[in-house]
N, C-alpha and C positions, 0 to 999 in steps of 0.2 A: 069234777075235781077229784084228784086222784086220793087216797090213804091218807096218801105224806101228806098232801099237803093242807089238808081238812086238817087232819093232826097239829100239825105244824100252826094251822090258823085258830084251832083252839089254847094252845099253850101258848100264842101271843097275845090273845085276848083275855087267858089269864091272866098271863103275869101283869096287864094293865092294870084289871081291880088287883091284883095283890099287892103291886109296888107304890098306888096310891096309897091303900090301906097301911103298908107297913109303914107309908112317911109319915101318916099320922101319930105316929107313935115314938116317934126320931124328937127327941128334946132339942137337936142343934140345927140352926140353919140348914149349914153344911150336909146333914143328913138327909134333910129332907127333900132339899136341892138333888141330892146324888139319886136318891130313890123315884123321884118325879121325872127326872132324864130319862129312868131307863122306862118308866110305864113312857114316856112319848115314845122313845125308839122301837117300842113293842106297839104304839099304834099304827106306826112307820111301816112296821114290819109286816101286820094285817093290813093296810092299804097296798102294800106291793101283793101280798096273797092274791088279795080281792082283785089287782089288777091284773094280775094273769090270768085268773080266771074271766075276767071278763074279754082279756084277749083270745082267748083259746077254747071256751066253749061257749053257747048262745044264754043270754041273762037276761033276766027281765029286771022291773023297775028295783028290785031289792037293791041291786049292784049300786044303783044312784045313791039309793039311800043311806046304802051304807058307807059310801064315800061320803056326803056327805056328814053323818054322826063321827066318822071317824076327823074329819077336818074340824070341828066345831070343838072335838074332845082335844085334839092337840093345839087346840087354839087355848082353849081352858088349862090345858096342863102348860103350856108356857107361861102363859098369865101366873098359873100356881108360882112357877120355877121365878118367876122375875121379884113376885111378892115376898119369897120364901125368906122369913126372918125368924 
């Protein structure tokens, strides 16, 4: 994997703990709703990472693995978004 996109797959595994943690702190629905959307579109966004790297250079079992935590976390984070009151 190249700089960018290492880079690139840290700052969207960021922003998932941080957009979690900041909805914790959002007093309104609506807020916490908006902040939980974007930690999923940022796991979204590390699943496409991961998949190009498993397209384009050879991986071992991590790749699975990490597809799978990443599907299990957008499962949880929708479930969050549906609950969000």
């Amino acid at each position: 994997m190249h700089r960018y996109e290492q880079d690139q797959l840290g700052r969207a595994a960021l922003s998932i703990i941080l957009n979690i943690a900041e909805s914790n702190s959002r007093s309104t629905a609506k807020g916490r709703k908006y902040l939980l959307e974007i930690a999923r579109g940022s796991a979204y966004e590390c699943y496409a990472l991961i998949s190009l790297l498993e397209n384009f250079e050879s991986t071992d079992s991590r790749y699975h693995e990490s597809v799978e935590l990443l599907k299990n976390l957008s499962k949880m984070l929708y479930g969050m978004i549906r609950n969000s009151k």
